[in-house]
N, C-alpha and C positions, 0 to 999 in steps of 0.2 A: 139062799137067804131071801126070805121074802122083803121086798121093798115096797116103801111109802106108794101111793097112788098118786099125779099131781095133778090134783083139778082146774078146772077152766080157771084162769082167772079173773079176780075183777074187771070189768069194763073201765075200759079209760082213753081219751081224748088219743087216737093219732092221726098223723098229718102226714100225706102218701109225699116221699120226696120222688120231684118230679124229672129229676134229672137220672135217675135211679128203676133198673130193670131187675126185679128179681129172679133170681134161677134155680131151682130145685134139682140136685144134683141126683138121679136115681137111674143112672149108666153104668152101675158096678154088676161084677159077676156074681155078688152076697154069696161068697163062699163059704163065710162065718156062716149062712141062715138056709145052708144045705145046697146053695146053689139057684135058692128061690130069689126070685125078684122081688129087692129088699123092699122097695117102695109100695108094692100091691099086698104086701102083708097086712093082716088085719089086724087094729089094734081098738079097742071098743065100738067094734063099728062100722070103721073106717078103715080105707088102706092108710098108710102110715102118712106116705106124700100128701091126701089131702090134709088133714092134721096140719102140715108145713103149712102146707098152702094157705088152710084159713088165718093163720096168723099173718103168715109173710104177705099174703095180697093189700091189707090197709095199709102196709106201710110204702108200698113203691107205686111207681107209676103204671107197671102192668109185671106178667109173669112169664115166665117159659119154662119149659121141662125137658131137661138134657135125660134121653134116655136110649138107650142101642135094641133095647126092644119090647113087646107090646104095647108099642107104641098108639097103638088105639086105641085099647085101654088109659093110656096117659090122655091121650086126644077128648076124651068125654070128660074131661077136666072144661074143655070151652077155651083152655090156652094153647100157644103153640107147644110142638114137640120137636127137637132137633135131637140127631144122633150125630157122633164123633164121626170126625172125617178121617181120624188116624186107627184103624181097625186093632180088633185082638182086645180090647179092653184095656187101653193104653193110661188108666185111671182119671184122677178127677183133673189133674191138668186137661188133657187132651177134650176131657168136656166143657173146661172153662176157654180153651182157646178158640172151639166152635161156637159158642154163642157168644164170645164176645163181638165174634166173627159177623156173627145173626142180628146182633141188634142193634136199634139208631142211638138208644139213650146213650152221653157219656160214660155212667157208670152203670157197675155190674153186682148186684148184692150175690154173693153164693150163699148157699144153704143145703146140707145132705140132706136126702130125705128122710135119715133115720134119727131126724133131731125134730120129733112133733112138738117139742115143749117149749121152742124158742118165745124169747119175750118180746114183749108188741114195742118194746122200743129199741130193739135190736138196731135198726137201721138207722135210727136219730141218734143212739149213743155213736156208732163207727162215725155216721157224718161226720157231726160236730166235735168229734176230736182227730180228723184225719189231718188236720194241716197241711203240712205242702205235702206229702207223699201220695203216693201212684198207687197206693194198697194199705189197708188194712186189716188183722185181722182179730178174731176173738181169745184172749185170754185169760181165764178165770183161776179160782185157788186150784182147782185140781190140775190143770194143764192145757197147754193150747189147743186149739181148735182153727186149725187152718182153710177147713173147709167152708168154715162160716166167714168170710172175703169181702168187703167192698173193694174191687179196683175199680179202676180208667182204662177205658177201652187206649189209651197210649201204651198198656204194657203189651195191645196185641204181637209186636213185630220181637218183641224181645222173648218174649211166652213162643214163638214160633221155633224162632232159633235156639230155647233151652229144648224142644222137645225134638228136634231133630239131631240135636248131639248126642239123643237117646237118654235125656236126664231123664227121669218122672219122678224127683219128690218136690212136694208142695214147698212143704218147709225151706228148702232150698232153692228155689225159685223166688219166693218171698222174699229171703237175702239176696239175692243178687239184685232185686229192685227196690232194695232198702224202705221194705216195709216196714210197719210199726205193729207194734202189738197195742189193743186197747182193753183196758181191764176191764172186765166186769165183776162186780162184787158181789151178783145177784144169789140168791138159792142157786145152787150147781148143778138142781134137778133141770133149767131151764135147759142145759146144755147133754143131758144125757142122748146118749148113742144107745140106738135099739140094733145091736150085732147081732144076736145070736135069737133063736128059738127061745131061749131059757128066760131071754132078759124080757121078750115079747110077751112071755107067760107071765111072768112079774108085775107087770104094768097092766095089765087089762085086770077090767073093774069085772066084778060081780064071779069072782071063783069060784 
């Protein structure tokens, strides 16, 4: 089925929170998208990750890129690049525990790299409705999105001890630190996942 196209959107006022590291999640083995490395997929242009990136860089105080390889390709971004310390592709835990690991800000925005479409106030809605919780994460009419994350580098030791018991789902780590989910009511295109070949086909302009 052929899908909508979702253009730039309007410009509008954001304000980088400073307490706040953004991280681009693109360590997977994209075995939906053949095996290719999902982030260096080209999507008008672009590989997919930068896409993320122009969005997600105004809203936080700087960025990094969680990736297990071509990592020098990720490097000609101009931000850092960290790989999992827990090998075999041990999923997006394992990436969220290394850079929480990596970096000075208290908090951690995650973001996969196959979500180009994220909205420019992604980071100011999780903020300001995190309250006392240690995490947050995104959920809209169609379904969660756990990978899109604000924690506190406080869930490090606990995010340690889930993945050494050999857990690795997100969702479930999230409960056990009694995170919260935050709606978003926006278009649902903001949150779409580019998985597959077919859906990458879908989304690029000028067919």
């Amino acid at each position: 089925m052929k899908r909508e196209v979702l253009r730039p959107m309007a410009a509008q006022t954001t304000i980088a929170l400073t307490d706040v590291t953004g991280i681009i999640l693109a360590g997977g083995r994209g075995s939906r998208m053949g095996g290719e490395d999902k982030g260096l997929m080209m999507l008008n242009g672009q590989p997919l990750y930068q896409h993320v990136l122009q969005r997600l860089q105004p809203q936080v105080a700087t960025v990094c890129i969680s990736a297990n390889r071509n990592q020098a390709r990720y490097q000609q971004s101009g931000f850092p690049v960290i790989s999992d310390h827990i090998p075999e592709y041990a999923g997006p835990l394992a990436g969220m525990l290394t850079a929480l690991q990596a970096i000075t800000t208290p908090w951690a925005l995650f973001v996969s790299c196959d979500t180009p479409f994220i909205p420019q106030h992604l980071a100011q809605q999780l903020w300001q409705q995190r309250g006392s919780a240690s995490a947050v994460w995104v959920r809209n009419a169609d379904r969660d999105h756990p990978t899109m994350t604000l924690i506190h580098r406080q869930a490090i030791e606990k995010l340690r001890d889930f993945l050494q018991r050999g857990d690795r789902k997100l969702m479930l780590f999230l409960a056990e630190i009694d995170a919260k989910a935050v709606i978003f009511s926006d278009d649902p295109l903001f949150f779409t996942n580019i998985n597959t070949l077919e859906d990458l086909q879908n989304y690029q302009e000028n067919k």
